[in-house]
BALOBA-1460 file (C-alpha; in Angstrom, 3 decimals):
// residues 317
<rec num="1" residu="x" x="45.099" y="29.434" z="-80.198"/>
<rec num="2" residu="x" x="42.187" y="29.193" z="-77.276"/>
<rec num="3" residu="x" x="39.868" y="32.176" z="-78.280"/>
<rec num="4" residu="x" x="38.591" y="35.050" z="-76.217"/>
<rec num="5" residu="x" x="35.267" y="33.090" z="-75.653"/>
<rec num="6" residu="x" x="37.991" y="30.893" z="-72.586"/>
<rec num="7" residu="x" x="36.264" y="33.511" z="-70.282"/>
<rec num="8" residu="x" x="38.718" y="33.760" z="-67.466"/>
<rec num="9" residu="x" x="38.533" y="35.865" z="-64.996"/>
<rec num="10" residu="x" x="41.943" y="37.216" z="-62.651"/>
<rec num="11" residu="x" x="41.428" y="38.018" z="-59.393"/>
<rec num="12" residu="x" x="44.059" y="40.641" z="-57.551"/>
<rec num="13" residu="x" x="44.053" y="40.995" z="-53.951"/>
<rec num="14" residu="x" x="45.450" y="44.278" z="-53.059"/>
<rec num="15" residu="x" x="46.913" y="46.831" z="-50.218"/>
<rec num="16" residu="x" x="49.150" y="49.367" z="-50.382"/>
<rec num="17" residu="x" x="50.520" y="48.196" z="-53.875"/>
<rec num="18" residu="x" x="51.076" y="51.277" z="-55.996"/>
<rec num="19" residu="x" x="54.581" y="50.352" z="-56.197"/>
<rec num="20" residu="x" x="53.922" y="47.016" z="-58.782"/>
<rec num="21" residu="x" x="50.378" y="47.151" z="-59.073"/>
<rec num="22" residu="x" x="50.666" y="48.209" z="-62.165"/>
<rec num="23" residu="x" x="53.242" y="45.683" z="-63.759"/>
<rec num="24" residu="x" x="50.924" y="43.014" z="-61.847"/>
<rec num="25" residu="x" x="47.803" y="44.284" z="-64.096"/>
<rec num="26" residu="x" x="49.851" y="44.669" z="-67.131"/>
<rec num="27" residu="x" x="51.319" y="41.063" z="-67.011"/>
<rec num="28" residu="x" x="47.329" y="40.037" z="-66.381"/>
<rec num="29" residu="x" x="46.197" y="41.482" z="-69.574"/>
<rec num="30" residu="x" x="49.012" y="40.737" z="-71.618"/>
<rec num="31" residu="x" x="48.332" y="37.577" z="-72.685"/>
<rec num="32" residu="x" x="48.480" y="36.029" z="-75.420"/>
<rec num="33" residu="x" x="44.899" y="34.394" z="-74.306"/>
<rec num="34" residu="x" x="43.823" y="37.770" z="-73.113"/>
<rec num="35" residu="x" x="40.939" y="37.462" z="-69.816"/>
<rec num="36" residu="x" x="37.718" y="38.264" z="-70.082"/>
<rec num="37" residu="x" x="38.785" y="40.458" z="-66.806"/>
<rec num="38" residu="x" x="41.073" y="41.424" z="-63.917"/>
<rec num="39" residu="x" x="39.458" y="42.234" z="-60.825"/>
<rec num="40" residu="x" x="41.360" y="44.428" z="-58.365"/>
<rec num="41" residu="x" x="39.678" y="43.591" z="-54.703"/>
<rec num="42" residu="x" x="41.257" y="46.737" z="-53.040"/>
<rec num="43" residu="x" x="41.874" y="45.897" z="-49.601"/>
<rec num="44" residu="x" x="40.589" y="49.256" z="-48.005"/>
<rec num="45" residu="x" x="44.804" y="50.402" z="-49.193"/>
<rec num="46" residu="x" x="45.935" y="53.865" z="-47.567"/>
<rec num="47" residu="x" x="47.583" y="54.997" z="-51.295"/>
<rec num="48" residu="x" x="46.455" y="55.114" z="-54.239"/>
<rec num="49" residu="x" x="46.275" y="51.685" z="-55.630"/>
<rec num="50" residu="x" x="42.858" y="51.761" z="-56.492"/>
<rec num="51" residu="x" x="42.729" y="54.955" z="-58.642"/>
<rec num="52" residu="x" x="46.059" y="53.743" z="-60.499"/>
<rec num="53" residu="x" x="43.780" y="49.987" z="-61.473"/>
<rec num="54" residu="x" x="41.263" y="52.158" z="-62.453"/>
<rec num="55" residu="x" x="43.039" y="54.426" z="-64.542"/>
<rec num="56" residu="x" x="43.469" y="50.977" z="-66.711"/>
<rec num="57" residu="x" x="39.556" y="51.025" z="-67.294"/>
<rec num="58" residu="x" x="38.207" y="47.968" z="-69.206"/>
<rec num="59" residu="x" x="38.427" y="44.760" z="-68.733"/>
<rec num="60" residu="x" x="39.630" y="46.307" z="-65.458"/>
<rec num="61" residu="x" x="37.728" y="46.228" z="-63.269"/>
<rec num="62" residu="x" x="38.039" y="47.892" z="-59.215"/>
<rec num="63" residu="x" x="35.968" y="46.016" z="-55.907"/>
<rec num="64" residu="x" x="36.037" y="47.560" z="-52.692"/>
<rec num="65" residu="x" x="37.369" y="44.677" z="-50.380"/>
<rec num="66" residu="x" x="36.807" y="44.297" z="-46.422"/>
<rec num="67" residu="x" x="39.785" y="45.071" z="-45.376"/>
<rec num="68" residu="x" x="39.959" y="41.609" z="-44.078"/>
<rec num="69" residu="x" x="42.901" y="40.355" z="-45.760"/>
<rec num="70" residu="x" x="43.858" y="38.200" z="-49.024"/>
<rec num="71" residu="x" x="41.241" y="35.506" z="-48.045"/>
<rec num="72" residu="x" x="38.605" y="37.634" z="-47.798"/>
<rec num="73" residu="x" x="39.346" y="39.612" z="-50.757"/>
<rec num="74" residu="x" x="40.158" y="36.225" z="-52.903"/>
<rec num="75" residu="x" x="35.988" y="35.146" z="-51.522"/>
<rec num="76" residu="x" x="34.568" y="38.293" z="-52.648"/>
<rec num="77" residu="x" x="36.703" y="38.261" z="-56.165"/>
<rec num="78" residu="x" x="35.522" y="34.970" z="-57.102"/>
<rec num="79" residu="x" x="31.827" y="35.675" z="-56.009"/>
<rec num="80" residu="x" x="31.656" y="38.648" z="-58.675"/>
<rec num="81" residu="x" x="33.722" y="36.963" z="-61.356"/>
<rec num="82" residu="x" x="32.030" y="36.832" z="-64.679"/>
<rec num="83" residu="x" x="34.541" y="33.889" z="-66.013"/>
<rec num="84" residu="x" x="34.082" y="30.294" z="-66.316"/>
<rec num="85" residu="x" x="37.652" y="29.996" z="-65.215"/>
<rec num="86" residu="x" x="39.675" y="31.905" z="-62.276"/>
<rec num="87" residu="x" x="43.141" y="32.798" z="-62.317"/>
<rec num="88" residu="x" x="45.190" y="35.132" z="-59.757"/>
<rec num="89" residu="x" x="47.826" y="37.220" z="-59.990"/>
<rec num="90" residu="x" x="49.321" y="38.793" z="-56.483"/>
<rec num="91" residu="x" x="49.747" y="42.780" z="-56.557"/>
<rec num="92" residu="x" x="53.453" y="42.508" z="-55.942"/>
<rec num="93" residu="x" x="53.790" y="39.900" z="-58.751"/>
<rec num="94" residu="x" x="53.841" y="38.531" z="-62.032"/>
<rec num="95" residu="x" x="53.132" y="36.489" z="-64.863"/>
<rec num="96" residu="x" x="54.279" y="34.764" z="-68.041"/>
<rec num="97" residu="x" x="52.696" y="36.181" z="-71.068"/>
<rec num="98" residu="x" x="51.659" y="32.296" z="-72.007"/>
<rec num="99" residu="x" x="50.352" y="31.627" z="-68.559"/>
<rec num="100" residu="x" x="46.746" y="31.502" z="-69.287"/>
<rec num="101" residu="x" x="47.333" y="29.469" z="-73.026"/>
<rec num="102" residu="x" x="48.925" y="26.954" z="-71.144"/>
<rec num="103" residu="x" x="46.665" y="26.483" z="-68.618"/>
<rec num="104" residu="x" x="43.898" y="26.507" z="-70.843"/>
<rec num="105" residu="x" x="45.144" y="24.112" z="-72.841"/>
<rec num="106" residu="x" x="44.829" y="21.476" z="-70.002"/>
<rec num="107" residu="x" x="41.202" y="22.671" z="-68.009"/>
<rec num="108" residu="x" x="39.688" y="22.673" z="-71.747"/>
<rec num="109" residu="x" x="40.425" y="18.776" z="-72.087"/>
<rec num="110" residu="x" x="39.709" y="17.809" z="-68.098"/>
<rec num="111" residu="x" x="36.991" y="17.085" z="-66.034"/>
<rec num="112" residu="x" x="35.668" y="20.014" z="-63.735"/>
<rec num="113" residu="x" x="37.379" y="18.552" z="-60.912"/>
<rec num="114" residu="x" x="41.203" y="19.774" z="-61.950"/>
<rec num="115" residu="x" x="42.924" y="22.366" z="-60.732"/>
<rec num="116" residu="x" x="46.320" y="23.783" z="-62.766"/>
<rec num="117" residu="x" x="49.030" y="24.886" z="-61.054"/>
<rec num="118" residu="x" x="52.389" y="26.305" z="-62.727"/>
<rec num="119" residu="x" x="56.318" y="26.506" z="-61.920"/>
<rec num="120" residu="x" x="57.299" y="30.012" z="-60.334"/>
<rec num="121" residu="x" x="60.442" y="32.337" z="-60.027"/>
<rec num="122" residu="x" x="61.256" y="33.828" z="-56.447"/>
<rec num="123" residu="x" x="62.840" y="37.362" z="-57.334"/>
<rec num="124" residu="x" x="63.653" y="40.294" z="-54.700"/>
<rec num="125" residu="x" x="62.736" y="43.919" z="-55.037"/>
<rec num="126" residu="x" x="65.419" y="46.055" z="-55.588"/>
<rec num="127" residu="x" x="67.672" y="42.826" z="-57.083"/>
<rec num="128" residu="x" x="69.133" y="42.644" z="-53.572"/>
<rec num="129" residu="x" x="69.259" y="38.425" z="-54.453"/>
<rec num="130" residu="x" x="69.589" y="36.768" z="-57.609"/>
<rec num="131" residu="x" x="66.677" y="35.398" z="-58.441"/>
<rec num="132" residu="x" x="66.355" y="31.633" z="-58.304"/>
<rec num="133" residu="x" x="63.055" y="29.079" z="-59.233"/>
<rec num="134" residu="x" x="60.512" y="27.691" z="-56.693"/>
<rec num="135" residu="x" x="60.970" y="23.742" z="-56.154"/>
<rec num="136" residu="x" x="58.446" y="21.115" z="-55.349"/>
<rec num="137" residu="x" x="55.739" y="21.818" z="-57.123"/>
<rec num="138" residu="x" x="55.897" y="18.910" z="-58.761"/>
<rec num="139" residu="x" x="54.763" y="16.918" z="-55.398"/>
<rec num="140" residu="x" x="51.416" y="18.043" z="-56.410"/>
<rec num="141" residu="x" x="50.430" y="16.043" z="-59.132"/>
<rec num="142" residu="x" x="46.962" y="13.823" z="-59.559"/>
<rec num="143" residu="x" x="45.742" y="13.137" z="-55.772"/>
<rec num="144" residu="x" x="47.830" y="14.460" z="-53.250"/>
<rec num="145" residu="x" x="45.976" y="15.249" z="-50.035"/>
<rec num="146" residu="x" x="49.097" y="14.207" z="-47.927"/>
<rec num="147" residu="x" x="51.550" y="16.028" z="-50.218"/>
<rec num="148" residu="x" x="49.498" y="19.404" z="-49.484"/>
<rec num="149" residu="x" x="48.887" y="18.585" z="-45.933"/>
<rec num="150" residu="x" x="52.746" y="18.180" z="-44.950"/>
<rec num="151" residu="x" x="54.581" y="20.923" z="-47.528"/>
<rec num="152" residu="x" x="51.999" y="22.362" z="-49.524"/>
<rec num="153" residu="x" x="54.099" y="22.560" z="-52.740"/>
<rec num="154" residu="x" x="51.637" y="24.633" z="-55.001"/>
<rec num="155" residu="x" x="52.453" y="28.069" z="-55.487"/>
<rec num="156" residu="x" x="48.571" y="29.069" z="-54.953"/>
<rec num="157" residu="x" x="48.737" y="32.108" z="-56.842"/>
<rec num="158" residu="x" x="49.583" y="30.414" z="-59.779"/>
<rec num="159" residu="x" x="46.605" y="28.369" z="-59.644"/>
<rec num="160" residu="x" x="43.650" y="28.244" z="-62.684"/>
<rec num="161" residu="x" x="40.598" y="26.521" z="-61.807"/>
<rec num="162" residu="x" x="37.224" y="26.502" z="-63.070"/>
<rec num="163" residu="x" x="35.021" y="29.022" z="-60.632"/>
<rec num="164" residu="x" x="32.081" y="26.471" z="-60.491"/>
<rec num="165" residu="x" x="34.626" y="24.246" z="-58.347"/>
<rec num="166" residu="x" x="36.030" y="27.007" z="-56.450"/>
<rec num="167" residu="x" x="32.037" y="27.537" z="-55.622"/>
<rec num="168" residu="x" x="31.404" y="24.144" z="-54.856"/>
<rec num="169" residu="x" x="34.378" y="23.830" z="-52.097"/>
<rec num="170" residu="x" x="32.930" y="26.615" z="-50.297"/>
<rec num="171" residu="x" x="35.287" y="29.046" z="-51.779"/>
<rec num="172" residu="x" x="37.732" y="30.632" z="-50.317"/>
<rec num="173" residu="x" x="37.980" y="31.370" z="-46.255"/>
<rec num="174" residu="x" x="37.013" y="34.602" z="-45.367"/>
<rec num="175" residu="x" x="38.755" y="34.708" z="-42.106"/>
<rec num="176" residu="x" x="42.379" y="33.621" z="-42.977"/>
<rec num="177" residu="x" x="44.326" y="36.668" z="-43.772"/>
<rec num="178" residu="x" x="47.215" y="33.836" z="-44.493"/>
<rec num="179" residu="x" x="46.977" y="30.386" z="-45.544"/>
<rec num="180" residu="x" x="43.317" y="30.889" z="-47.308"/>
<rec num="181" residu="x" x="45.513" y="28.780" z="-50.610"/>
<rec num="182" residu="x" x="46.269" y="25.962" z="-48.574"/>
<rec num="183" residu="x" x="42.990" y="25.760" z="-47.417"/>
<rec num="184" residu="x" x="41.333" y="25.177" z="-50.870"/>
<rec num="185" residu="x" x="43.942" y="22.809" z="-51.545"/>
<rec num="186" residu="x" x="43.310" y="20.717" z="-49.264"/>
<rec num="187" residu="x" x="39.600" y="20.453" z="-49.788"/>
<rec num="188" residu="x" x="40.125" y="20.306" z="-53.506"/>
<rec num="189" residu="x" x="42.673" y="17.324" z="-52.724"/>
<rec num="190" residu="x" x="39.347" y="15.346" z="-51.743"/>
<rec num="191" residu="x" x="38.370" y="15.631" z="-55.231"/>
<rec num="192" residu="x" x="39.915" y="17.499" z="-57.953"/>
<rec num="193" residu="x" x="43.352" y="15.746" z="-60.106"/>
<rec num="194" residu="x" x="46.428" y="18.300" z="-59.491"/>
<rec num="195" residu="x" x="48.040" y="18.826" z="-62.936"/>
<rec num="196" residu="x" x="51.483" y="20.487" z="-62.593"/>
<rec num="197" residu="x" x="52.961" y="22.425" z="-65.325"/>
<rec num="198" residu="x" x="56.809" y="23.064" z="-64.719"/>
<rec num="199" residu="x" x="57.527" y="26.124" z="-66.573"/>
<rec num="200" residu="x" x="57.753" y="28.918" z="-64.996"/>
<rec num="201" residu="x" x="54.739" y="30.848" z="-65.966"/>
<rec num="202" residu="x" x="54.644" y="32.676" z="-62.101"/>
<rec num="203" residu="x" x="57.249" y="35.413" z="-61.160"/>
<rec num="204" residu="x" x="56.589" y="35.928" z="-57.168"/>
<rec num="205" residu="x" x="58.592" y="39.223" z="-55.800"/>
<rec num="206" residu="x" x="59.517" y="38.614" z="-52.250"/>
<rec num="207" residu="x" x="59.862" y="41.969" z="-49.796"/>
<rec num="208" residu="x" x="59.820" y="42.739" z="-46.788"/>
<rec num="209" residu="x" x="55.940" y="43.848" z="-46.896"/>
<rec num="210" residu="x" x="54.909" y="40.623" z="-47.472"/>
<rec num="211" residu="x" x="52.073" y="39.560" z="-45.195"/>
<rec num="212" residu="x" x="53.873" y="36.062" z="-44.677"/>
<rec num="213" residu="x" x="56.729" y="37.179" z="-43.304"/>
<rec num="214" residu="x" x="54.639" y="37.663" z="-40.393"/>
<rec num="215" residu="x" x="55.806" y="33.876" z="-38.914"/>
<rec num="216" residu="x" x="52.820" y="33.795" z="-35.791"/>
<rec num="217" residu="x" x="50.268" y="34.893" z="-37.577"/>
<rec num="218" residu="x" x="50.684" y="32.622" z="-40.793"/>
<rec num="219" residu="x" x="51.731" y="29.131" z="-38.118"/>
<rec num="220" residu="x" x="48.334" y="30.378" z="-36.774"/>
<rec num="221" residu="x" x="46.843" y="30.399" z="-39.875"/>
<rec num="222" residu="x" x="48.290" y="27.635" z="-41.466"/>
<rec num="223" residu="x" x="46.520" y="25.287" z="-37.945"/>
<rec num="224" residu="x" x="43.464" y="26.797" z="-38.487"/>
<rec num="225" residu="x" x="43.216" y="25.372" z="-42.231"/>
<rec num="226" residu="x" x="44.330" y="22.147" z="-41.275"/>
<rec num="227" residu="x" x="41.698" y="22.114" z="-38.769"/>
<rec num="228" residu="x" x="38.974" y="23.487" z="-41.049"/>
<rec num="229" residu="x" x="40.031" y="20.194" z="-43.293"/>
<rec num="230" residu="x" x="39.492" y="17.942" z="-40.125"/>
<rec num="231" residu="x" x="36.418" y="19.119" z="-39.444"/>
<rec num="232" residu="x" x="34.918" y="19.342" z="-43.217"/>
<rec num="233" residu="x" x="36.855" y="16.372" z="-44.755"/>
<rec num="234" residu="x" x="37.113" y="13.937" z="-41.559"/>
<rec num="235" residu="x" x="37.879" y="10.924" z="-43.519"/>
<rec num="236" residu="x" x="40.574" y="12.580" z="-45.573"/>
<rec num="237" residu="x" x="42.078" y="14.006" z="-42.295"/>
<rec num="238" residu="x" x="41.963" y="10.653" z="-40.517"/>
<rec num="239" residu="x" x="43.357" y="8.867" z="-43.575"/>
<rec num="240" residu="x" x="47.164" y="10.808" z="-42.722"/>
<rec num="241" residu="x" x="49.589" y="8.973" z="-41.005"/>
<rec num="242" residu="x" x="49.248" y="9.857" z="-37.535"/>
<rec num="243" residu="x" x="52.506" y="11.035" z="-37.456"/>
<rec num="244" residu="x" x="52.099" y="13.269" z="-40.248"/>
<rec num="245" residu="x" x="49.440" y="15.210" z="-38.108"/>
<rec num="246" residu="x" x="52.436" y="15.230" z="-35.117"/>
<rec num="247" residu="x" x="54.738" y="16.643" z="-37.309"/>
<rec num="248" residu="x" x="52.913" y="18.901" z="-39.627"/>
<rec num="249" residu="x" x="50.166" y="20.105" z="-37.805"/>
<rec num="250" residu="x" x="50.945" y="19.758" z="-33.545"/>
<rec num="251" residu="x" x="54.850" y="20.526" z="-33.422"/>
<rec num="252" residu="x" x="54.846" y="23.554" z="-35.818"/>
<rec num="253" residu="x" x="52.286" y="24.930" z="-33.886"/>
<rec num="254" residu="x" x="54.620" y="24.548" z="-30.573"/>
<rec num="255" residu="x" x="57.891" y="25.606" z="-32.423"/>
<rec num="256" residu="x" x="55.991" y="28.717" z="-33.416"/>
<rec num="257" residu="x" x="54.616" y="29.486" z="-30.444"/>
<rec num="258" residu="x" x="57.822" y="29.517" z="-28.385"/>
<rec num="259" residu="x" x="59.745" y="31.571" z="-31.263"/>
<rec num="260" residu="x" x="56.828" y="34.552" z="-31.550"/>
<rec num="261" residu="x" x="57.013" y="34.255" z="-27.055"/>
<rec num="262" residu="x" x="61.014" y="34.640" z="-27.454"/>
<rec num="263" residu="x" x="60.321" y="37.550" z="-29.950"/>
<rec num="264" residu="x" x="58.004" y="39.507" z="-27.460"/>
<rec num="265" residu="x" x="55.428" y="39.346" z="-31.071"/>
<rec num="266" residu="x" x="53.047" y="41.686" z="-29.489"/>
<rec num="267" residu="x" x="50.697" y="41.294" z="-32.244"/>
<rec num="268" residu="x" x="50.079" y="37.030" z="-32.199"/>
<rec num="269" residu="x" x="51.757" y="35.297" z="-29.525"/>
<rec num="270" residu="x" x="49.331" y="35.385" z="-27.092"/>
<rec num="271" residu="x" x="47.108" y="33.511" z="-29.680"/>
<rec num="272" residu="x" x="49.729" y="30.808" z="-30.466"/>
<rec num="273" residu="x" x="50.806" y="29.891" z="-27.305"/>
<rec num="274" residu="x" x="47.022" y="29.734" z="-26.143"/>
<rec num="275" residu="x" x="46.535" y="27.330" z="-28.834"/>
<rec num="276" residu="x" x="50.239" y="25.527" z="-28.344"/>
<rec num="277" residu="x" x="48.776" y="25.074" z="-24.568"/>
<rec num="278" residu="x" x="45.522" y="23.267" z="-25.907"/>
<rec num="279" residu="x" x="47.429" y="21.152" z="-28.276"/>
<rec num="280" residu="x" x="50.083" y="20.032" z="-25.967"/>
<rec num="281" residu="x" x="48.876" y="20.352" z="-22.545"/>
<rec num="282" residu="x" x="51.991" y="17.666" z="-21.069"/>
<rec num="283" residu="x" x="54.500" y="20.357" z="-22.155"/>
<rec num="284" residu="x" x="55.469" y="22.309" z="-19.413"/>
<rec num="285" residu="x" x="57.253" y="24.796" z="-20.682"/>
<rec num="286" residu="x" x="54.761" y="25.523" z="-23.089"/>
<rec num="287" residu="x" x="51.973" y="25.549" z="-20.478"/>
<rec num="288" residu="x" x="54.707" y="28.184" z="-18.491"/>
<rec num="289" residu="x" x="54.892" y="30.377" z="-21.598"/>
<rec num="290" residu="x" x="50.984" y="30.883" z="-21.897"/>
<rec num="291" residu="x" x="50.674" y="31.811" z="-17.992"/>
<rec num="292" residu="x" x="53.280" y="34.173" z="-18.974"/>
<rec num="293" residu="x" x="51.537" y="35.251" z="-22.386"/>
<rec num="294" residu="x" x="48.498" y="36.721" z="-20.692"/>
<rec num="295" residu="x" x="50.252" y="39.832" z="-19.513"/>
<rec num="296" residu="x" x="50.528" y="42.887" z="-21.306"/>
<rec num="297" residu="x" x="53.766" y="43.081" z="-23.665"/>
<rec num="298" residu="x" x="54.652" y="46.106" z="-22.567"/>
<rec num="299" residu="x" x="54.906" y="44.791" z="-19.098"/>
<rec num="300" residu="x" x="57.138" y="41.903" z="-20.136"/>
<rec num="301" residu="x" x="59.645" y="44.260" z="-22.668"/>
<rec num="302" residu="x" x="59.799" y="46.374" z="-18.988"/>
<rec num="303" residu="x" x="61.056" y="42.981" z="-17.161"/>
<rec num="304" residu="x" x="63.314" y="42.364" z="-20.403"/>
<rec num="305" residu="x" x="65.271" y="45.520" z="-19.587"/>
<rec num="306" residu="x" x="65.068" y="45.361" z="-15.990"/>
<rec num="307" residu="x" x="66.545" y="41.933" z="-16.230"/>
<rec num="308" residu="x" x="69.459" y="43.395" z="-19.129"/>
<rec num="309" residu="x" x="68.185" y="40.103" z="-21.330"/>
<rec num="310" residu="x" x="65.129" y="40.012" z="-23.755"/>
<rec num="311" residu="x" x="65.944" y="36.367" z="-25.271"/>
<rec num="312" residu="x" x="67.702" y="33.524" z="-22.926"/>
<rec num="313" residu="x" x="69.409" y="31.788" z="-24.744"/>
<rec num="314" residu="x" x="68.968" y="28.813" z="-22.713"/>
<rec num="315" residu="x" x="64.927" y="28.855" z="-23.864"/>
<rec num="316" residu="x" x="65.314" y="30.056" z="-27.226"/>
<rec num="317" residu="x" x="64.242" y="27.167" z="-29.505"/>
């Protein structure tokens, strides 16, 4: 058995999490490689999650995040990690007691360029589905820049990697409250070997306080990693068939856009459709929807009402 001296640290983003904090930290330490530590970035949360990881004490250890989201929080865990290895476990999740033994086993023997990624479970709170096992991850296995680019098939927060390569890819982004995974993926597809390891080592609880179900937001997100990767990695972006970047980076950017617009999303569609406009500037209807976009939401709900019809169906895509 891999000894203490593995050094890993686990990083948990958090907000608002008393609920499974707790089994999230537990699972972390209950290994049968234990971590050198489990950092809780609290996410400025309005409960008490930070007192309850606390209350753990050693190898626990508590950060005051930005408030700035899971990417944000994910940066600032990996800057103060004392580990030669990083791990993650979500606040509303958890993992298999062999999860870091396996991983282990596989970064020991590799070059510094790997990154280990792990089946999952997809469970609901409360039981209100049967729970059922993630598929795909298998797609990313060795190189796989275009596998990541069109489905991104790792679960990211079953990831181990060694922290010097996290550092070395700029770490993690800062300003994506969604999508910061897929970013490192994709620049760690310009160099690292994915190694898949089917069992199902991850237990992800779905909810409905999960950030992603915000759709907008995360389509937004998810274009502005893509287009982080073009920018930083243009010969691995212009490598993709051309119409990969159609289909998995221009038209889910549109679809979004006229779904949050349909929804009267307040919060991003503004954003999206500005963006949809810039990307497809030959679609009317998109270039319609923007014009529209710029005044208030309230204003528009109003007209809804008015006109006895929030979604026409004729529109609605």
């Amino acid at each position: 058995m891999l000894s203490r001296d593995a050094e890993v640290s686990v990083i948990i983003p958090c907000r608002d999490a008393r609920a499974t904090l707790a089994d999230a930290i537990r699972s972390a330490l209950n290994q049968t490689v234990p971590p050198l530590e489990v950092l809780v970035i609290d996410d400025r949360s309005r409960d008490d999650s930070a007192a309850l990881a606390a209350g753990f004490g050693p190898p626990v250890r508590v950060l005051a995040g930005s408030g700035r989201g899971p990417g944000a929080a994910r940066r600032m865990g990996v800057e103060a990690a004392r580990g030669r290895y990083i791990a993650f476990v979500d606040a509303d999740d958890i993992v298999d007691a062999a999860k870091n033994e396996r991983q282990l086993a596989v970064l020991s023997a590799a070059r510094t360029e790997t990154v280990v990624h792990t089946g999952a479970t997809l469970r609901w709170l409360g039981d209100t589905r049967p729970p059922r096992l993630r598929s795909g991850g298998e797609r990313a296995s060795g190189r796989c820049t275009r596998a990541i680019f069109e489905s991104n098939p790792v679960c990211g927060a079953s990831v181990m990697m060694r922290r010097e390569l996290i550092l070395d890819l700029g770490n993690f982004r800062a300003d994506l409250p969604i999508s910061e995974d897929y970013a490192m993926w994709l620049a760690a597809s310009t160099r690292a070997d994915f190694v898949y390891l089917p069992e199902p080592l991850y237990h992800i609880t779905r909810h409905q306080g999960n950030i992603t179900a915000r759709t907008a937001l995360g389509a937004l997100c998810h274009w502005k990693a893509q287009e982080g990767f073009r920018q930083a990695f243009p010969d691995a972006f212009n490598a993709l068939p051309a119409e990969s970047i159609r289909r998995y980076m221009i038209e889910p950017v549109l679809a979004a856009a006229r779904e949050a617009w349909w929804r009267r999303d307040a919060r991003d569609a503004r954003a999206l459709l500005t963006l949809a406009a810039r990307l497809a500037p030959e679609d009317e209807e998109i270039r319609r929807l923007a014009r529209r976009a710029r005044l208030p939401m309230g204003i528009v709900r109003l007209w809804d009402r008015l006109a006895g019809q929030a979604m026409p169906t004729a529109e609605v895509r």
